[in-house]
PQR file of N, CA, C, O and H, with PARSE charges and radii, in Angstrom:
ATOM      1  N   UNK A   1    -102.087 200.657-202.528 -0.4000 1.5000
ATOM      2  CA  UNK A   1    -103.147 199.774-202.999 -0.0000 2.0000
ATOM      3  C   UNK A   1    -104.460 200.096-202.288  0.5500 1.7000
ATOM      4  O   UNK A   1    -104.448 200.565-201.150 -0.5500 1.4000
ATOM      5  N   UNK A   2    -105.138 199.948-202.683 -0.4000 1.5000
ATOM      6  CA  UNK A   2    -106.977 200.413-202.545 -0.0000 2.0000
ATOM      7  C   UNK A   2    -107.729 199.126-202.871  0.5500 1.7000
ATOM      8  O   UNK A   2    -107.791 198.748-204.041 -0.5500 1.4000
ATOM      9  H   UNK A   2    -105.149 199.567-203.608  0.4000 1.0000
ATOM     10  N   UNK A   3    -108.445 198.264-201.634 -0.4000 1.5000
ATOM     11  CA  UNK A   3    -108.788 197.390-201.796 -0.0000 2.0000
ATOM     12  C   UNK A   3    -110.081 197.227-201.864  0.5500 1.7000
ATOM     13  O   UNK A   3    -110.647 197.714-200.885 -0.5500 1.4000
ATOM     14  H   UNK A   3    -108.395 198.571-200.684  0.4000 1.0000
ATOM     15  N   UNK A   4    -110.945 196.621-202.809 -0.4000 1.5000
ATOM     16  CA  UNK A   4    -112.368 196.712-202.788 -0.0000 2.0000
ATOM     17  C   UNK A   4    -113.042 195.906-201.730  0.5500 1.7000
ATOM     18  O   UNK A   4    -112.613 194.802-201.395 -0.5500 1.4000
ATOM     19  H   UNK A   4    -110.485 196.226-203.604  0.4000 1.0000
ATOM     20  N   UNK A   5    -114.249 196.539-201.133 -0.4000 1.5000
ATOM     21  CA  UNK A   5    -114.774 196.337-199.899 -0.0000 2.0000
ATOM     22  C   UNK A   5    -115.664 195.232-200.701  0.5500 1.7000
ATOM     23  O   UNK A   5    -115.826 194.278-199.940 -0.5500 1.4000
ATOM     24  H   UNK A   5    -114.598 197.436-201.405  0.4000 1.0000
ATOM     25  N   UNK A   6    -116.060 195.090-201.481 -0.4000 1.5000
ATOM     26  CA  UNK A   6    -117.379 194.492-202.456 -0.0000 2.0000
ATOM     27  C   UNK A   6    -116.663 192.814-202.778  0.5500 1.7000
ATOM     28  O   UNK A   6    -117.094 191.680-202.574 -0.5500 1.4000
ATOM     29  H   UNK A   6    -115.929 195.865-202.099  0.4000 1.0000
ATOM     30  N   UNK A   7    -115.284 193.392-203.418 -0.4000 1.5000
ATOM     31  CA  UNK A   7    -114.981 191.521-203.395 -0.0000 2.0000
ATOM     32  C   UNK A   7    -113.342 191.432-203.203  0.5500 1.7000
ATOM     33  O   UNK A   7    -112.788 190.491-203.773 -0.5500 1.4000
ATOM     34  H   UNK A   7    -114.934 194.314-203.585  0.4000 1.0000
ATOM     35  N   UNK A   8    -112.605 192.266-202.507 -0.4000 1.5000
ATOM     36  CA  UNK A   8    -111.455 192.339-202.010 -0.0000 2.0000
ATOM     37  C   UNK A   8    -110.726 192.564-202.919  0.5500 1.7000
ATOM     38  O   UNK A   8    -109.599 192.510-202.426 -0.5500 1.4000
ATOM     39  H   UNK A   8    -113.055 193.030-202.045  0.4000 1.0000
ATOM     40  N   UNK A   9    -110.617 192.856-204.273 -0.4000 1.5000
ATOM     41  CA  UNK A   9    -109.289 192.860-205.163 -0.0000 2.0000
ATOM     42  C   UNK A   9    -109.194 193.891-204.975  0.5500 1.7000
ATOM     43  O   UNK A   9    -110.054 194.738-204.732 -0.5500 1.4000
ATOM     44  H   UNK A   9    -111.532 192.900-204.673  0.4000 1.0000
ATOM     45  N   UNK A  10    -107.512 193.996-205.112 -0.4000 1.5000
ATOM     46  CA  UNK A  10    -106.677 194.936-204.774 -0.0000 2.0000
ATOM     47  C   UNK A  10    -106.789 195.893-205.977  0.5500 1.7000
ATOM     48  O   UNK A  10    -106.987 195.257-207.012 -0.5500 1.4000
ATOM     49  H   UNK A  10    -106.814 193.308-205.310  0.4000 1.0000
ATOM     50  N   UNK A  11    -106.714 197.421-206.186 -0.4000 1.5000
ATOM     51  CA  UNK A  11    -106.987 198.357-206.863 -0.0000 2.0000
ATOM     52  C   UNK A  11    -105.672 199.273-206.680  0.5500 1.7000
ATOM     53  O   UNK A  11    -104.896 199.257-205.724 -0.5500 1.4000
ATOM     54  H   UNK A  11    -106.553 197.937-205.345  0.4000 1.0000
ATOM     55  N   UNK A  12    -105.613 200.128-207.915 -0.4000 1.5000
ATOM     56  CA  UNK A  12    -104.235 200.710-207.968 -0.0000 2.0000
ATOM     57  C   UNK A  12    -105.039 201.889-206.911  0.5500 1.7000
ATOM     58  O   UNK A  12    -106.249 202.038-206.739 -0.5500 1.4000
ATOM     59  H   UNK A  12    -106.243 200.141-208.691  0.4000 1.0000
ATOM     60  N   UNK A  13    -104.111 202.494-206.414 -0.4000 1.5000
ATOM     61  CA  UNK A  13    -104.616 203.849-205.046 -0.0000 2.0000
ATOM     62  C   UNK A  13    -105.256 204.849-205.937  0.5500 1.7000
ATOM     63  O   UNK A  13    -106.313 205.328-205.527 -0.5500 1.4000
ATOM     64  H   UNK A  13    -103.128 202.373-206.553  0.4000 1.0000
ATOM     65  N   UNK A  14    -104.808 205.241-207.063 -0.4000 1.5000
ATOM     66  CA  UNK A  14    -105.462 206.494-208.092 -0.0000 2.0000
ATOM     67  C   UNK A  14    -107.094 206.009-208.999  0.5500 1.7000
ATOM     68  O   UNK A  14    -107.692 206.758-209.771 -0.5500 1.4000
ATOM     69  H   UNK A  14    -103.949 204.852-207.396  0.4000 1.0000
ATOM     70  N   UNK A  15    -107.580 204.391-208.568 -0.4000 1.5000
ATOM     71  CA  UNK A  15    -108.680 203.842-208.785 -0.0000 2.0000
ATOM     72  C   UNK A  15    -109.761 204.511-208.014  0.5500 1.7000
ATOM     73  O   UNK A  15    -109.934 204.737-206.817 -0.5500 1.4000
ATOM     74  H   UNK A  15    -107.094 203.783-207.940  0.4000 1.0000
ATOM     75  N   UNK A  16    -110.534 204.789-209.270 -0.4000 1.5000
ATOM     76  CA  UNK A  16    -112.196 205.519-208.876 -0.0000 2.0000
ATOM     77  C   UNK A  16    -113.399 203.817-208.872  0.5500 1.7000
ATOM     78  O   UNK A  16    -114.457 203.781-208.244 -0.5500 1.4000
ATOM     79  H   UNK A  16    -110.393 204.605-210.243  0.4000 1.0000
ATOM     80  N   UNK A  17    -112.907 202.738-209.634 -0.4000 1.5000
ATOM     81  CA  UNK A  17    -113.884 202.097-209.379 -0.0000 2.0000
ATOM     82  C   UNK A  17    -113.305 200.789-209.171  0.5500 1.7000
ATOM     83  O   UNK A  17    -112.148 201.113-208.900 -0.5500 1.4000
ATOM     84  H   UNK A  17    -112.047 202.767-210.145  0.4000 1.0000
ATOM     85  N   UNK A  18    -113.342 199.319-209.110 -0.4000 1.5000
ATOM     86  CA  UNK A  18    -112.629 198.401-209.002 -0.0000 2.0000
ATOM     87  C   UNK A  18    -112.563 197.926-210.751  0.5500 1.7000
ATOM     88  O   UNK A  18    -113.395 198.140-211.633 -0.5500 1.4000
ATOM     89  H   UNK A  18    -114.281 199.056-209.330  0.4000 1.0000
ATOM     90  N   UNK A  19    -111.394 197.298-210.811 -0.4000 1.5000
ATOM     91  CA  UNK A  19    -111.074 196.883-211.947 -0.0000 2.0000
ATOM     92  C   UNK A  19    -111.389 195.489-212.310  0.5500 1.7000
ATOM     93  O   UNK A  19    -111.140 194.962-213.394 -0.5500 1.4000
ATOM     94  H   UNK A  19    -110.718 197.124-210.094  0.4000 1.0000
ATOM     95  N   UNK A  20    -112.148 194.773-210.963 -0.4000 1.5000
ATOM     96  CA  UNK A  20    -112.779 193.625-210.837 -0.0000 2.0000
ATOM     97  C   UNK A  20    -113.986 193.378-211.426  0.5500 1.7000
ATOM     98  O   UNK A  20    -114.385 192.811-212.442 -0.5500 1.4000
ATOM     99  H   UNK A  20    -112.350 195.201-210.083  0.4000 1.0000
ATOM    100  N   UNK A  21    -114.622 194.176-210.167 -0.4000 1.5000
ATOM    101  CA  UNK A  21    -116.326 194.223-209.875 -0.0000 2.0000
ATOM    102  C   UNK A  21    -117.029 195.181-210.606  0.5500 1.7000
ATOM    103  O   UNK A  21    -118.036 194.936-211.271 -0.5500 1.4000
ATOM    104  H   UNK A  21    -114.298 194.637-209.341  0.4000 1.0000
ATOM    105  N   UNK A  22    -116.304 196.675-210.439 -0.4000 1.5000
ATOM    106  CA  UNK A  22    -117.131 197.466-210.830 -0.0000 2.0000
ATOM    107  C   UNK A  22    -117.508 198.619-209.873  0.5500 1.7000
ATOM    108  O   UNK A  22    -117.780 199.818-209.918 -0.5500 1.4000
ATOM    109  H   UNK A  22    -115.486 196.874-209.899  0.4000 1.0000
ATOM    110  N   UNK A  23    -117.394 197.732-209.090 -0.4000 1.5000
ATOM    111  CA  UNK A  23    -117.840 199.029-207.710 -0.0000 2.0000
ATOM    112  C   UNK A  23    -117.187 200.031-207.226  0.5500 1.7000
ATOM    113  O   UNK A  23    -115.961 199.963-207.145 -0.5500 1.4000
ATOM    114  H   UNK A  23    -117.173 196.757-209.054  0.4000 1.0000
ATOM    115  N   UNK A  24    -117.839 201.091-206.834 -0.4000 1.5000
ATOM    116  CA  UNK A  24    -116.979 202.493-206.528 -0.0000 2.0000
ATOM    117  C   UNK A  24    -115.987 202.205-205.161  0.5500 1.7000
ATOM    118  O   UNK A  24    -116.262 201.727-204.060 -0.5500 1.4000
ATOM    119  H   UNK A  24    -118.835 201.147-206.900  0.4000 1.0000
ATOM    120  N   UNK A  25    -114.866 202.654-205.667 -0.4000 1.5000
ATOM    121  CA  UNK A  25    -113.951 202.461-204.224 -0.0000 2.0000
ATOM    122  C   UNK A  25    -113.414 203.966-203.877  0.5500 1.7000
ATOM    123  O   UNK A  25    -113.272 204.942-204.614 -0.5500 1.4000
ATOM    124  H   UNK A  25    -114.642 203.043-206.561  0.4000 1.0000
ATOM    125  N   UNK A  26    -113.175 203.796-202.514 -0.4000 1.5000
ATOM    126  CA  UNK A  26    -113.373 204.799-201.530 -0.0000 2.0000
ATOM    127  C   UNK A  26    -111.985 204.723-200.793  0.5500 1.7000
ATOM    128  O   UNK A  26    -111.620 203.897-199.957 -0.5500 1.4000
ATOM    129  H   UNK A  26    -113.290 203.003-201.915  0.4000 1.0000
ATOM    130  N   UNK A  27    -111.461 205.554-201.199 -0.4000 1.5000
ATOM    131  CA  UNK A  27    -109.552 205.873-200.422 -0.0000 2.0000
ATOM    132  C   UNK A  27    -109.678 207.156-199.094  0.5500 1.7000
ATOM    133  O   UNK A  27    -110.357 208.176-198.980 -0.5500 1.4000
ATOM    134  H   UNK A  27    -111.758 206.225-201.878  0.4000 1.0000
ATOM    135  N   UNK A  28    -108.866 206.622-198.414 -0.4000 1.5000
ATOM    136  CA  UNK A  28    -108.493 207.887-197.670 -0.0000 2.0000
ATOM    137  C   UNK A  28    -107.098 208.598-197.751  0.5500 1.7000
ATOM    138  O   UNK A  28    -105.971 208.130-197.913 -0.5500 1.4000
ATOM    139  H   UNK A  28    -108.314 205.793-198.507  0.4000 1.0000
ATOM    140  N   UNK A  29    -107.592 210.015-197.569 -0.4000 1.5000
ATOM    141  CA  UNK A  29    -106.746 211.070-197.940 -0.0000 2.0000
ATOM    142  C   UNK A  29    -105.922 210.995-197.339  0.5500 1.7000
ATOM    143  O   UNK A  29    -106.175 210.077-196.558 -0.5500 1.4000
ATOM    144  H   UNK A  29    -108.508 210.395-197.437  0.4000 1.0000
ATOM    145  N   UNK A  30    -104.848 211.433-197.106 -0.4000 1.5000
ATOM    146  CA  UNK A  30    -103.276 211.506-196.179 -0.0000 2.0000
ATOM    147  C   UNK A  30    -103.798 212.142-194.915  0.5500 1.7000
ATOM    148  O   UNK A  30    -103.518 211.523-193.888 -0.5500 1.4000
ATOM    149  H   UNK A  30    -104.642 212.178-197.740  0.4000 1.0000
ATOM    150  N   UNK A  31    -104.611 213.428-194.756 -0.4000 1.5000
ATOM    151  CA  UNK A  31    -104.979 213.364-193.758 -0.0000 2.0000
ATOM    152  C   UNK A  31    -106.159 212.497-192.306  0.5500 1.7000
ATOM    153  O   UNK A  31    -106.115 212.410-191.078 -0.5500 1.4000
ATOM    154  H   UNK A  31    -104.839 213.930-195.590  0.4000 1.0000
ATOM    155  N   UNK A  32    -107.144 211.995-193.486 -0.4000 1.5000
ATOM    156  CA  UNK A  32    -107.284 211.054-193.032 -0.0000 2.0000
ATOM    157  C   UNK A  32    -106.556 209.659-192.351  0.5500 1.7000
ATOM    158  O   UNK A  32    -106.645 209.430-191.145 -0.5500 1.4000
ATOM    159  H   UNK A  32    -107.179 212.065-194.483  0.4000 1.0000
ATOM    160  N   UNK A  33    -106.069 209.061-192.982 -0.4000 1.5000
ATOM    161  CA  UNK A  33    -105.251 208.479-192.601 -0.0000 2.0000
ATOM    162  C   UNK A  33    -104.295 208.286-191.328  0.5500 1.7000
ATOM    163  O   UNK A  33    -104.015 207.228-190.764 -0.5500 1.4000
ATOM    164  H   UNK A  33    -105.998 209.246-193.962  0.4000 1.0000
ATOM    165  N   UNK A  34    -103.754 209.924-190.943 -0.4000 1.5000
ATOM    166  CA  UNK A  34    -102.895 210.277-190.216 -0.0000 2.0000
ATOM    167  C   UNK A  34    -103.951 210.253-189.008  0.5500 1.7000
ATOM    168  O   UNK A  34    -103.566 209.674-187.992 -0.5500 1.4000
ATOM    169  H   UNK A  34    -103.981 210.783-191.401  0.4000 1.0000
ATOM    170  N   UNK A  35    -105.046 210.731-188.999 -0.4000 1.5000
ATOM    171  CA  UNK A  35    -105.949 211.159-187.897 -0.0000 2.0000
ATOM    172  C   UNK A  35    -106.748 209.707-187.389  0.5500 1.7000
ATOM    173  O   UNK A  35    -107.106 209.746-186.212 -0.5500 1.4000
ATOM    174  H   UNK A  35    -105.359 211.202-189.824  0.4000 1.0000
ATOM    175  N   UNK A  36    -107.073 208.415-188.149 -0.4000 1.5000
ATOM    176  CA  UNK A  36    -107.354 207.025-188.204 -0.0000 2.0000
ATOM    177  C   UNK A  36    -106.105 207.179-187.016  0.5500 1.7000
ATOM    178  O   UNK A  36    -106.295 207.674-185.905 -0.5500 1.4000
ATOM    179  H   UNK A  36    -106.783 208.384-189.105  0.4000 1.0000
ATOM    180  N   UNK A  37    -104.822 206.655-187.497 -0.4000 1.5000
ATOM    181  CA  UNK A  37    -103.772 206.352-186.902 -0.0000 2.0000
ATOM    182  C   UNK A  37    -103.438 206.664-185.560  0.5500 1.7000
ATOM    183  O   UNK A  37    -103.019 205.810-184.778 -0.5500 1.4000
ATOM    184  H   UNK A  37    -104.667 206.253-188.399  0.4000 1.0000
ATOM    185  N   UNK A  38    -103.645 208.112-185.199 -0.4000 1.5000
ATOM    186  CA  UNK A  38    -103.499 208.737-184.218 -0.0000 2.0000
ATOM    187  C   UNK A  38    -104.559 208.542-183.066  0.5500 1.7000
ATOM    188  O   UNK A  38    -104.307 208.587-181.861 -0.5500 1.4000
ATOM    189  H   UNK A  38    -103.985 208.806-185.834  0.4000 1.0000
ATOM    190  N   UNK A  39    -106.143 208.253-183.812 -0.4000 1.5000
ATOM    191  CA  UNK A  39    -107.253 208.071-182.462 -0.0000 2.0000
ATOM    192  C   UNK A  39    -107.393 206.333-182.455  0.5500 1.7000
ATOM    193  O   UNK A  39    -108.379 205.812-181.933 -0.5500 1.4000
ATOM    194  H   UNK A  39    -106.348 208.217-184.790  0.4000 1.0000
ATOM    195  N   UNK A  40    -106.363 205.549-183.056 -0.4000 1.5000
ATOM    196  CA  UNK A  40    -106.484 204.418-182.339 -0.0000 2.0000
ATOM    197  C   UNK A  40    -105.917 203.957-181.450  0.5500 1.7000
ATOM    198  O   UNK A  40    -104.735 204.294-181.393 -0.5500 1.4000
ATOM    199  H   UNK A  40    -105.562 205.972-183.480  0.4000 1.0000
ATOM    200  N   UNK A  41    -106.481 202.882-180.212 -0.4000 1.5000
ATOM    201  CA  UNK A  41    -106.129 202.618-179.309 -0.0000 2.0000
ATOM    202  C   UNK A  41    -105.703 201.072-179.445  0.5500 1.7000
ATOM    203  O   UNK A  41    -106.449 200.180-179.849 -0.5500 1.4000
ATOM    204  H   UNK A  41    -107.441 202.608-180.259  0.4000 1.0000
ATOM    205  N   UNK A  42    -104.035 200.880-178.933 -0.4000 1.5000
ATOM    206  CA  UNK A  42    -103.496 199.584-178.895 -0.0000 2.0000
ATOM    207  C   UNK A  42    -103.661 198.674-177.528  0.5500 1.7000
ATOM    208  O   UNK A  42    -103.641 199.533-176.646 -0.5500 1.4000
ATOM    209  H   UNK A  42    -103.429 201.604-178.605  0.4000 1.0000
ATOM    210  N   UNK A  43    -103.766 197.781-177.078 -0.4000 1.5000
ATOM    211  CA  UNK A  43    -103.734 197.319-176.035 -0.0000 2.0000
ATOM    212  C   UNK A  43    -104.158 197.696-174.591  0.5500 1.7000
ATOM    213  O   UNK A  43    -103.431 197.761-173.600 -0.5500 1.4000
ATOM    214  H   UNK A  43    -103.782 197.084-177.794  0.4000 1.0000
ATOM    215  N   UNK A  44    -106.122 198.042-174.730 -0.4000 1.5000
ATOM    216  CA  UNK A  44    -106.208 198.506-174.051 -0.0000 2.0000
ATOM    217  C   UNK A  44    -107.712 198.206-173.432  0.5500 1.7000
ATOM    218  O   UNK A  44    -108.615 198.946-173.040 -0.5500 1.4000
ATOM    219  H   UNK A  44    -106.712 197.990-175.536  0.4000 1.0000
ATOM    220  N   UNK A  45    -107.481 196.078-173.576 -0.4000 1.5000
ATOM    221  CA  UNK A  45    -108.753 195.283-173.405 -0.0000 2.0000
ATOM    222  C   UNK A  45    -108.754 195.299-172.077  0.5500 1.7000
ATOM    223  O   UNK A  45    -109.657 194.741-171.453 -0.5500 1.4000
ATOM    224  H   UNK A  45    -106.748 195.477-173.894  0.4000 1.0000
TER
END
């Protein structure tokens, strides 16, 4: 699911625009994703 930043409805992942609003939505790639995952830091206030 691919969620719109503009008014939160949820969007199928293969969505280029929201099926809501209208607005262009923006997915990240698998590698992205993996590399998000990897440079975040848990518990480390």
């Amino acid at each position: 699911m691919v969620y719109c930043v503009k008014c939160g409805a949820k969007n199928p992942d293969d969505a280029k625009i929201c099926s809501q609003c209208g607005a262009p939505l923006y997915s990240l790639t698998e590698g992205e994703r993996t590399r998000r995952r990897d440079n975040e830091c848990f518990g480390t206030h």
